[in-house]
KETORNU-368725 format. One record per atom (N, C-alpha, C): residue in one letter; x, z, y. Coordinates in pm, whole numbers, padded with zeros to 5 digits, always signed. Atoms other than C-alpha are relative to their C-alpha. Last residue first. Layout:
! KETORNU-368725
AXZY;...
***
This chain:
! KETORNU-368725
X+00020-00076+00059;X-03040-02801+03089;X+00094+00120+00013;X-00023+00017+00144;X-02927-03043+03353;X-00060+00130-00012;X-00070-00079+00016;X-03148-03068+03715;X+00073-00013-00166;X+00033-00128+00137;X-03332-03341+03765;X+00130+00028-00056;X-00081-00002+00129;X-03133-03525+04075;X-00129+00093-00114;X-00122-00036+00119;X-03321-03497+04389;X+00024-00006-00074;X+00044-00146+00130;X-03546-03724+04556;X+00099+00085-00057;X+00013-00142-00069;X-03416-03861+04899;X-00037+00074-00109;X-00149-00057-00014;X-03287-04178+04767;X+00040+00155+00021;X-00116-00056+00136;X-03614-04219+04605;X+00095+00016-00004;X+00057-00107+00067;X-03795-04179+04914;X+00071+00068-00145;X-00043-00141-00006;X-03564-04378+05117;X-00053+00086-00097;X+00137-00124+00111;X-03693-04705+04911;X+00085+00143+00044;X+00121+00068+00009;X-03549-05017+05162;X-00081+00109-00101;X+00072+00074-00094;X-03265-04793+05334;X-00180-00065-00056;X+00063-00158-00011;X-03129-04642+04985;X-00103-00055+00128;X+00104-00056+00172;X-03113-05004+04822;X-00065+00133+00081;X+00100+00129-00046;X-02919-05171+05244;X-00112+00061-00178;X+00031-00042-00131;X-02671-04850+05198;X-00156-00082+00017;X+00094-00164+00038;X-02632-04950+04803;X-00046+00054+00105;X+00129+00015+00057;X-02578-05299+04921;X-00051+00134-00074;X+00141+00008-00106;X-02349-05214+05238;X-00106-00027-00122;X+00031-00115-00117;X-02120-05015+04981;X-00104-00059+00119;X+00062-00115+00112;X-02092-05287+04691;X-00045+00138+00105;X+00169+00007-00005;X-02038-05526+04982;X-00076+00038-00089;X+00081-00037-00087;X-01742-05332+05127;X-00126-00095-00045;X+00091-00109-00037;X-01599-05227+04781;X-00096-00007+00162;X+00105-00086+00112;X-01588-05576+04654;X-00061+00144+00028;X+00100+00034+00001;X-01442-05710+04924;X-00082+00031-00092;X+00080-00037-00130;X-01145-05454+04972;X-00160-00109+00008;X+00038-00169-00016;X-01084-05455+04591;X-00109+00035+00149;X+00096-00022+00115;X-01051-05827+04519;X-00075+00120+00042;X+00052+00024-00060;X-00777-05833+04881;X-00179+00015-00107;X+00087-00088-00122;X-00637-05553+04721;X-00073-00070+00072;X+00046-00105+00084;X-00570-05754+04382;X-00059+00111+00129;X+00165+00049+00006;X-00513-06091+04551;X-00042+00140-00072;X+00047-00068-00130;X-00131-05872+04691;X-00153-00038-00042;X+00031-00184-00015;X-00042-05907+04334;X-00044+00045+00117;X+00068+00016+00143;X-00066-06336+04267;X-00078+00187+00058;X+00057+00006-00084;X+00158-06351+04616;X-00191+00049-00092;X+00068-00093-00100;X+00343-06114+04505;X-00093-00043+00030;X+00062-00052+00041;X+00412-06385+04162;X-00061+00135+00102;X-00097-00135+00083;X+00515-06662+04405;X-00148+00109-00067;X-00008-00101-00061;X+00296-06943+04450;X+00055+00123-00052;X+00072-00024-00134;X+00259-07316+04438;X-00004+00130+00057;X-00051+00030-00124;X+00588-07380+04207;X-00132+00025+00142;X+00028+00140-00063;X+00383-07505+03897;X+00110+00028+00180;X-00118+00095+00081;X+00539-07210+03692;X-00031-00133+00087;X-00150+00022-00045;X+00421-06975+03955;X+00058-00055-00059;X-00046+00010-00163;X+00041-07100+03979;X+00172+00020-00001;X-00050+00132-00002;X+00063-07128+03552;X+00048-00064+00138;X-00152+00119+00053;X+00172-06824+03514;X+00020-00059+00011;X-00064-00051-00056;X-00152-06680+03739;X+00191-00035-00055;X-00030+00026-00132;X-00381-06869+03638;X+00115+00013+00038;X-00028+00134+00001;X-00316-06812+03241;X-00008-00069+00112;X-00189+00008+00083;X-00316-06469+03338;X+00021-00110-00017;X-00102-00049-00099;X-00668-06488+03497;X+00162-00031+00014;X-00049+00105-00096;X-00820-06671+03212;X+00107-00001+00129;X-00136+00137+00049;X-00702-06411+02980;X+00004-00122+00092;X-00105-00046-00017;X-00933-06156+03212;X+00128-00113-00042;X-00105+00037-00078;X-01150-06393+03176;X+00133+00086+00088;X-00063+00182-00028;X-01251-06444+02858;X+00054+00014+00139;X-00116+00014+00098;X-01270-06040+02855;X+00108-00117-00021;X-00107-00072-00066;X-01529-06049+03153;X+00177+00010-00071;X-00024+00036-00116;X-01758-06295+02969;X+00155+00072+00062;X-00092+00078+00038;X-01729-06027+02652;X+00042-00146+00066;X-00120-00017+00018;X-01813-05753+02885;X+00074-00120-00089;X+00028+00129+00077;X-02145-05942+03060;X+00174+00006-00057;X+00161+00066+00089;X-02307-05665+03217;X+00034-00103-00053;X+00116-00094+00070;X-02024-05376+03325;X-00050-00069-00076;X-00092-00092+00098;X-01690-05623+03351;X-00154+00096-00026;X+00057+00044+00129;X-01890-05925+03515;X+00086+00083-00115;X+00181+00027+00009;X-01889-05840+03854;X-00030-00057-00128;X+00039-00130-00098;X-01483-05698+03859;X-00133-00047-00026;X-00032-00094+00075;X-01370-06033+03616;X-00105+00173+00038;X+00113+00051+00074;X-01534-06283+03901;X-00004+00085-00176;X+00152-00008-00022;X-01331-06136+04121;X-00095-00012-00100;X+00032-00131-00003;X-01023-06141+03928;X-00113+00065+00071;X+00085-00087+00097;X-01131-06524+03852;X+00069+00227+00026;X+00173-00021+00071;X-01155-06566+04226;X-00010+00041-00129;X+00139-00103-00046;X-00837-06405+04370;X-00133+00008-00085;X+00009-00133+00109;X-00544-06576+04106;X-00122+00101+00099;X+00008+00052+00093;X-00647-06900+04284;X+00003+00096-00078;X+00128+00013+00084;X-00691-06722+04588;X-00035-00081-00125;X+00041+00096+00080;X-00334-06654+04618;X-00111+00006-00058;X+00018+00007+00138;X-00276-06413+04902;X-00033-00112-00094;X-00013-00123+00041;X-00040-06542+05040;X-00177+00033+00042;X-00029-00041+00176;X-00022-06893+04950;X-00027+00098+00017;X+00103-00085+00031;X-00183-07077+05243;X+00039+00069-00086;X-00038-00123-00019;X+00118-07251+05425;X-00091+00103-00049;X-00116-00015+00113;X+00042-07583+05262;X+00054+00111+00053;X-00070-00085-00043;X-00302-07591+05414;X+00130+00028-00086;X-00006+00072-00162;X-00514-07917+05357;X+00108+00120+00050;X-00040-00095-00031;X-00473-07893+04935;X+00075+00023+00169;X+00044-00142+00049;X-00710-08101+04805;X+00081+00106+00030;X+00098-00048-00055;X-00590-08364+05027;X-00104+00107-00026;X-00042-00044-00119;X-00273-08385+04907;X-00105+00072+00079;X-00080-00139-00016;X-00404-08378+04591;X+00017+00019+00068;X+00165-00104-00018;X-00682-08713+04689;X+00062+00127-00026;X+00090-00053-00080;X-00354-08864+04798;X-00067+00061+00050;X-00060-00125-00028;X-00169-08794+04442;X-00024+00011+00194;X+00039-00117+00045;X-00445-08994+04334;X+00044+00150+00060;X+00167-00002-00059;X-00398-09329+04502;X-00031+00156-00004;X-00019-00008-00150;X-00027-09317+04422;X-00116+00032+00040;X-00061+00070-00115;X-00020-09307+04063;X-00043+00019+00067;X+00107+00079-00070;X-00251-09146+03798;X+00019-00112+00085;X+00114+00070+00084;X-00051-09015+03526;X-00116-00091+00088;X-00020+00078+00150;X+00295-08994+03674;X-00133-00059-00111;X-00100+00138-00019;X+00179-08943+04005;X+00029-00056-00106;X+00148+00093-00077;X-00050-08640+03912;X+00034-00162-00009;X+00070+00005+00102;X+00241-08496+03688;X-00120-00092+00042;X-00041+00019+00107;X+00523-08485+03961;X-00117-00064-00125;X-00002+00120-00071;X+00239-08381+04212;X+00102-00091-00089;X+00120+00046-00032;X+00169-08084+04000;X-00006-00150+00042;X+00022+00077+00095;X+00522-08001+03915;X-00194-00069+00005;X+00143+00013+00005;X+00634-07953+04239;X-00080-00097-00104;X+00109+00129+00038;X+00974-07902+04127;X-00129+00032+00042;X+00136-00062+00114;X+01194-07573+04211;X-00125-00151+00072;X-00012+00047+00149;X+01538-07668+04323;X-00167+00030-00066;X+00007+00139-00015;X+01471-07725+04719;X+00015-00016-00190;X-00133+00042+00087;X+01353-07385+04733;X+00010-00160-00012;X-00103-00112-00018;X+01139-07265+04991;X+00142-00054-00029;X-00047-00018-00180;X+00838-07501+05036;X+00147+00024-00001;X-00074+00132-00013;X+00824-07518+04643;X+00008-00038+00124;X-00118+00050+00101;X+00809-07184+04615;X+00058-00134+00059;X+00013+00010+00132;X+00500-07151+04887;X+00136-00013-00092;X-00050+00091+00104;X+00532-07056+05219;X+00014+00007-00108;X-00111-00022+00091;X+00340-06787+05413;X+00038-00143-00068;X+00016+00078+00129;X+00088-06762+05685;X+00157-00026-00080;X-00127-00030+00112;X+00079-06452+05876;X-00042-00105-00110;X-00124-00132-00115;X-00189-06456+06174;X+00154-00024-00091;X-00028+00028-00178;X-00424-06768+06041;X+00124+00068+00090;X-00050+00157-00055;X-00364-06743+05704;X+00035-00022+00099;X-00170-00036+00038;X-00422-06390+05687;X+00085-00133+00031;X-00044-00053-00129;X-00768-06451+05848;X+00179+00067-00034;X-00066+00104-00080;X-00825-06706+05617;X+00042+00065+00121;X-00134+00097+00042;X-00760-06482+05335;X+00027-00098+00102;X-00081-00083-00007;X-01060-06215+05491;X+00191-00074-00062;X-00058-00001-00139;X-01245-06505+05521;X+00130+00103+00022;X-00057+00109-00058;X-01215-06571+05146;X+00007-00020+00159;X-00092-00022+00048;X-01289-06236+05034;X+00067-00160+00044;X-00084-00084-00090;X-01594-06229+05228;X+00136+00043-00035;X-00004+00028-00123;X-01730-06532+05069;X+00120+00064+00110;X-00141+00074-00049;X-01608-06392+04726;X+00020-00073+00137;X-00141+00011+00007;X-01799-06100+04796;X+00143-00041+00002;X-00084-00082-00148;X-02094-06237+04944;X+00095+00052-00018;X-00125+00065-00063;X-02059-06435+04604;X-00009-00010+00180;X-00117+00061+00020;X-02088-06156+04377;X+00044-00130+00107;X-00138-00140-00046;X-02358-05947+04550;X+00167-00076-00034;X-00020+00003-00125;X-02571-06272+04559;X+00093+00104+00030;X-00054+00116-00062;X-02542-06344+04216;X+00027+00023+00129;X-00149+00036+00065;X-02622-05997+04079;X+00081-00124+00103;X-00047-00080-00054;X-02955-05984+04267;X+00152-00015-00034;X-00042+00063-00142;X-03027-06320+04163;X+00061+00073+00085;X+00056-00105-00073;X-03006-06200+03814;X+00027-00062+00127;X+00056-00107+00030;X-03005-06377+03487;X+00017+00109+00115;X+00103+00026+00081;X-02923-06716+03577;X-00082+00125-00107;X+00155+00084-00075;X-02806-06646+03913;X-00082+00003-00150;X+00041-00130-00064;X-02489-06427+03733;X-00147-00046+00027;X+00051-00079+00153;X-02419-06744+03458;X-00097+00167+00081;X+00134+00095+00069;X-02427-07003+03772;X-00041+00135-00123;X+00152-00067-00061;X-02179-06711+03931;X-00117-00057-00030;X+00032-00164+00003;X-01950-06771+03685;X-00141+00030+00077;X+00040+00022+00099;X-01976-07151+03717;X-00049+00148-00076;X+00121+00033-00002;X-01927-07090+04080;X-00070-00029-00179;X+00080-00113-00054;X-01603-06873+04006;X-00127-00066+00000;X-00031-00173+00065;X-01438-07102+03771;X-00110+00120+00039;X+00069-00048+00114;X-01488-07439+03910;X-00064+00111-00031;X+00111-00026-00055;X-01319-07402+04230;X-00134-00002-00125;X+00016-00067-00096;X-00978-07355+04098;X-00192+00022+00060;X+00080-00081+00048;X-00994-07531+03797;X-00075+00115+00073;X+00166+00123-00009;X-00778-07791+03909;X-00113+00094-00006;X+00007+00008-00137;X-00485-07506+03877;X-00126-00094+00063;X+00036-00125-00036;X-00580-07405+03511;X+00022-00009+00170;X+00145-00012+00005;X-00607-07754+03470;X-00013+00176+00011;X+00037+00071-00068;X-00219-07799+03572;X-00155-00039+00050;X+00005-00086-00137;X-00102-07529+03375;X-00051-00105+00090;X+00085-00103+00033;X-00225-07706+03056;X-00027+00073+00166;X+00169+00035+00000;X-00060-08022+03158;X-00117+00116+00008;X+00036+00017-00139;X+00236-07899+03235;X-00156-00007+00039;X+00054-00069-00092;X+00233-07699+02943;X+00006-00045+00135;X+00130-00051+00020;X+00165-07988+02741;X-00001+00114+00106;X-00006-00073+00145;X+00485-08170+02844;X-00125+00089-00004;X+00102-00089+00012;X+00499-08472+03080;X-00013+00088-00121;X+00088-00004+00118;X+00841-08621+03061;X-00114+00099+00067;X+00051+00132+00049;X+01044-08750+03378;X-00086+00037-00136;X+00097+00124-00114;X+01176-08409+03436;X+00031-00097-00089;X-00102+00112+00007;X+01182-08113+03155;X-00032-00149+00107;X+00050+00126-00083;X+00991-07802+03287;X+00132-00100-00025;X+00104+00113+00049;X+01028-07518+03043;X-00060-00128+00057;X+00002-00010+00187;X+01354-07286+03075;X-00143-00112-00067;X-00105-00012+00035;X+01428-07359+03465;X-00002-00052-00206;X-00073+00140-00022;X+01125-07436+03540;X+00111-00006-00069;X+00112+00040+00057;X+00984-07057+03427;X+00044-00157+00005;X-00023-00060+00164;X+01309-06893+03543;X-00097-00087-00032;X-00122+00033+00048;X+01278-07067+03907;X+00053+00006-00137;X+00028+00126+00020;X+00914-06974+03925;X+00122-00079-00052;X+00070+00008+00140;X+01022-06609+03850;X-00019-00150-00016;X+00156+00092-00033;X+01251-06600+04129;X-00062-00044-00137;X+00047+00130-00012;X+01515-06327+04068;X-00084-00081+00037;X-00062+00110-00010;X+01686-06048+04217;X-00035-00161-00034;X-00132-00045+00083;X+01563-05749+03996;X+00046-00113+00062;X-00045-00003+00111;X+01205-05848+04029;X+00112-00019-00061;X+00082-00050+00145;X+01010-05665+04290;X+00091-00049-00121;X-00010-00168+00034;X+01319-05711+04504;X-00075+00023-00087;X-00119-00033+00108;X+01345-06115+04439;X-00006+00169+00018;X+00031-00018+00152;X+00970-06111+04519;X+00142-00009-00074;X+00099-00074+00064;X+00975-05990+04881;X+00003-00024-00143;X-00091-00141+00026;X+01298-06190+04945;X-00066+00137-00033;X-00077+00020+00148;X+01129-06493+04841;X+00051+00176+00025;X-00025-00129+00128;X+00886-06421+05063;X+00065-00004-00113;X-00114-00005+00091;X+00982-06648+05384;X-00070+00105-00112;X-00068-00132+00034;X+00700-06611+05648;X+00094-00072-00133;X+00030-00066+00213;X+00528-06960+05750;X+00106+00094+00011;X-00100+00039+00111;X+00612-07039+06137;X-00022+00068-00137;X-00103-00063+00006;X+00246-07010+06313;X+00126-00019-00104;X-00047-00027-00107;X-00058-07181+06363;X+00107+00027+00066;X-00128+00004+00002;X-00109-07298+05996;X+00025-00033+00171;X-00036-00185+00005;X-00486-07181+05977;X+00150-00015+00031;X-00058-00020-00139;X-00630-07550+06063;X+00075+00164+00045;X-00147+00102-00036;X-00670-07676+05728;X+00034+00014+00142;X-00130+00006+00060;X-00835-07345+05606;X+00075-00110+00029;X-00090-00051-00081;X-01095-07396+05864;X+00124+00007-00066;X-00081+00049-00119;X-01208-07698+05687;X+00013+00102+00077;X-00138+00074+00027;X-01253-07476+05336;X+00053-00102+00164;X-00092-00073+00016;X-01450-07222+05485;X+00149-00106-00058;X-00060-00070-00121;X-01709-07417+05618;X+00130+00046+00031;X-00048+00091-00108;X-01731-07587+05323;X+00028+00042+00083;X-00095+00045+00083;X-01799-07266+05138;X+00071-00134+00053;X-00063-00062-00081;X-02044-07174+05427;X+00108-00011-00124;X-00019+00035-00119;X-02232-07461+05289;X+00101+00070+00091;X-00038+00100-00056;X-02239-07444+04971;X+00092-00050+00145;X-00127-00021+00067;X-02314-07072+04951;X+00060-00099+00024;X-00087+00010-00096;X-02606-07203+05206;X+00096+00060-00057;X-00034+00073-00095;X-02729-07415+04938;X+00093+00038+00114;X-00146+00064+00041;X-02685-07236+04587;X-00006-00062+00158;X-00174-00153-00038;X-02968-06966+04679;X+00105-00092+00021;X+00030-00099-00074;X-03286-07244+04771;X+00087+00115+00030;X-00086+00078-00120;X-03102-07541+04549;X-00062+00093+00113;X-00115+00003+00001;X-03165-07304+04264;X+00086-00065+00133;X-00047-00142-00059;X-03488-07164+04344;X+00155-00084+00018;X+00062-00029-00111;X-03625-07544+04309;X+00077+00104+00072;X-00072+00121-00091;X-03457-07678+03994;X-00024+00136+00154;X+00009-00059-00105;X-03571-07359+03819;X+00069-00066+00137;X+00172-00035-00044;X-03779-07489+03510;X+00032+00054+00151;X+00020-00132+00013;X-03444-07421+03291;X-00103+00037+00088;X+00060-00032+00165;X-03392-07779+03231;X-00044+00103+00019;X+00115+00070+00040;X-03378-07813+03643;X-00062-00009-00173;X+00102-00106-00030;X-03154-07500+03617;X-00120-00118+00040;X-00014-00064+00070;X-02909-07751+03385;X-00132+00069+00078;X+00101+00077+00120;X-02916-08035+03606;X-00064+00084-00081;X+00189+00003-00039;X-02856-07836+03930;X-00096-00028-00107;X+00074-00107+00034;X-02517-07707+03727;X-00132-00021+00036;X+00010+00005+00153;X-02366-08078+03747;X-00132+00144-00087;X+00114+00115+00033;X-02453-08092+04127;X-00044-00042-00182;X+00133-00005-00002;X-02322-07780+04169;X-00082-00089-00034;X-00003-00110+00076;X-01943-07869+04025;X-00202+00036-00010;X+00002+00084+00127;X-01959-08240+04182;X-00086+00157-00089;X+00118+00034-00047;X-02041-08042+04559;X-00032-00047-00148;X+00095-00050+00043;X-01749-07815+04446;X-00155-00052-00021;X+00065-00086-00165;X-01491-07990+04453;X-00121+00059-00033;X+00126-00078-00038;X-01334-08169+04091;X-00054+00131+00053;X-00043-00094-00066;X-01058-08426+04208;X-00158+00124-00016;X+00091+00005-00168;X-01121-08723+04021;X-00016+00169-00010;X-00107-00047-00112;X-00796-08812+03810;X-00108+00029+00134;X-00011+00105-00097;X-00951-08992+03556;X+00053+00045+00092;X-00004+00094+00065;X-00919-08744+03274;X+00008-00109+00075;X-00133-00022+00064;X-00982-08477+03493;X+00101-00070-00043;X-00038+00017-00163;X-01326-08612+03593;X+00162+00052-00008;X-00027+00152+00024;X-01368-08672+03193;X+00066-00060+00148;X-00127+00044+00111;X-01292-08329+03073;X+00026-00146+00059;X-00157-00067-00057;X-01486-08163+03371;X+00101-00094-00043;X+00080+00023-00179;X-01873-08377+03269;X+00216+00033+00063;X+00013+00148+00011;X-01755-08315+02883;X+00054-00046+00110;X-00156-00017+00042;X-01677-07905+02937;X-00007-00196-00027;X-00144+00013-00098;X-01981-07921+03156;X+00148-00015-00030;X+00029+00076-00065;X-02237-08110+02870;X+00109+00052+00155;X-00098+00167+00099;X-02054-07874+02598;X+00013-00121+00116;X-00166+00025+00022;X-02121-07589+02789;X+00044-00087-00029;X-00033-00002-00141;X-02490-07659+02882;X+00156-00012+00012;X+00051+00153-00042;X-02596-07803+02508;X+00105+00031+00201;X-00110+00062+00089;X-02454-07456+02377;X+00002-00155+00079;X-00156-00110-00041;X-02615-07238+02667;X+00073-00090-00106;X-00032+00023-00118;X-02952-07473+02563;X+00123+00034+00074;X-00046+00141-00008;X-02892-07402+02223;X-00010-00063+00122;X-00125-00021+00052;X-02898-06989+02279;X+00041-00160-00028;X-00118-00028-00114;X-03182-07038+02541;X+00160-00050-00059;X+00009+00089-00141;X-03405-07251+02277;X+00104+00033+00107;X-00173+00116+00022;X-03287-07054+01939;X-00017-00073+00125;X-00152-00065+00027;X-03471-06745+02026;X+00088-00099+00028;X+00012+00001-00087;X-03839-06976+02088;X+00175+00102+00078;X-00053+00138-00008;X-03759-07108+01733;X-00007+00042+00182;X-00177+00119+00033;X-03718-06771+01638;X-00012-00059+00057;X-00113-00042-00074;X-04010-06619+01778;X+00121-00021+00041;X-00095+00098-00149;X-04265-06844+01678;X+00090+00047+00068;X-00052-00163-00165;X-04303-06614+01353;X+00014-00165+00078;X-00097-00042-00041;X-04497-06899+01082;X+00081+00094+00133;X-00133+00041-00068;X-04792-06841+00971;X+00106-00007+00060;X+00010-00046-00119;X-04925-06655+00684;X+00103-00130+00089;X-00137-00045-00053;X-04940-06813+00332;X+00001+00054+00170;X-00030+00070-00125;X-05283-06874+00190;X+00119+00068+00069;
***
């Protein structure tokens, strides 16, 4: 009589085809809102992930953490259309010193943006800009789904990394490339128009309510955020996006929305929110179990 079979496996292969079934079903869900020209915000983004932690038995918790993220995420985006108080700053002359005199966006157009044709890297760079709000919540869907603790440290971070941008906004807001220069294409709107027409390049306009917002460039902010909380526990995650980063970040100054300083200043704003809510949550760990904060070290040999 033969023994029966391990249930281990088949209970193995369930997460690991579910995580296959989940990717495929958002890289579909993205490909097709894209594909039509519908503008994908975040409410689409969660509402796609609810499906998934309803497969995963956790409908419930999920709309219990994901809501007021939601919410003070909205929040945050209609103040951003009221941050342009003041005359936008000039930085060209900040990024022709970093780089020997030139404008990188200018070089990048210059040598690969042909008008009247759509060419792949428009296209390419153009979903790495769409992609914007994606990115990080989909990240943090992977943090929630193995630690809530995790999740919540990552996106009081990016929370507080996004006021801390609208409060730059507000005092010192900056102009973008294609503000600046009258030769450097807004290849975004260019490309929208050409594939969608008029209706579309509306709902762009309207995805982007602050046209003095560039410095820092939270487009290159979140995935380096989302790099920093997923470099200890989820290194080959963290790896994908390091490259994603870079492919942000070329494609923001080849599209004309933001110089490359503005790309390098998101690196201290990354830093300063990360270390103040990595520092109130070890303060807020020692606080709830003094005892074991208070034990000492065992000594080495």
């Amino acid at each position: 009589m033969s023994a029966p079979a391990d249930p281990k496996p088949a209970i193995a292969r369930r997460p690991r085809l579910l995580l296959i079934g989940s990717v495929v079903y958002l890289a579909v869900i993205f490909g097709v809102m894209l594909w039509q020209g519908i503008s994908i915000e975040p409410e689409w983004v969660l509402l796609a992930l609810l499906v998934i932690a309803i497969a995963l038995g956790r409908g419930r918790t999920f709309v219990a953490d994901w809501t007021p993220f939601l919410l003070l995420f909205f929040a945050y985006e209609a103040m951003r259309g009221f941050a342009a108080r003041f005359a936008p700053h000039d930085l060209s002359g900040m990024e022709r010193w970093v780089f020997g005199g030139t404008i990188p966006t200018l070089t990048l157009q210059h040598d690969f943006y042909h008008p009247g044709v759509i060419g792949i890297q428009d296209l390419i760079a153009m979903v790495f800009y769409f992609m914007h709000f994606v990115l990080p919540i989909v990240v943090g869907f992977v943090f929630w789904v193995n630690s809530r603790e995790h999740y919540w440290r990552f996106i009081a971070a990016l929370l507080l990394m996004c006021f801390l941008a609208f409060l730059t906004y507000l005092f010192w807001p900056s102009a973008p490339p294609w503000y600046q220069f009258h030769d450097v294409v807004k290849i975004n709107q260019q490309t929208v128009d050409k594939l969608w027409g008029n209706t579309v390049v509306v709902i762009y306009h309207a995805f982007n309510p602050n046209q003095f917002a560039a410095f820092p460039s939270l487009h290159a902010a979140f995935p380096m955020l989302a790099v920093v909380y997923a470099w200890r526990r989820y290194r080959a995650l963290a790896m994908g996006l390091v490259f994603w980063t870079a492919g942000v970040v070329v494609s923001i100054v080849y599209l004309g929305e933001h110089y490359v300083v503005d790309a390098l200043a998101s690196v201290f704003y990354v830093a300063a929110a990360t270390i103040i809510v990595e520092t109130v949550s070890r303060w807020r760990s020692r606080r709830a179990d003094p005892v074991k904060s208070s034990t000492p070290a065992t000594p080495s040999a």
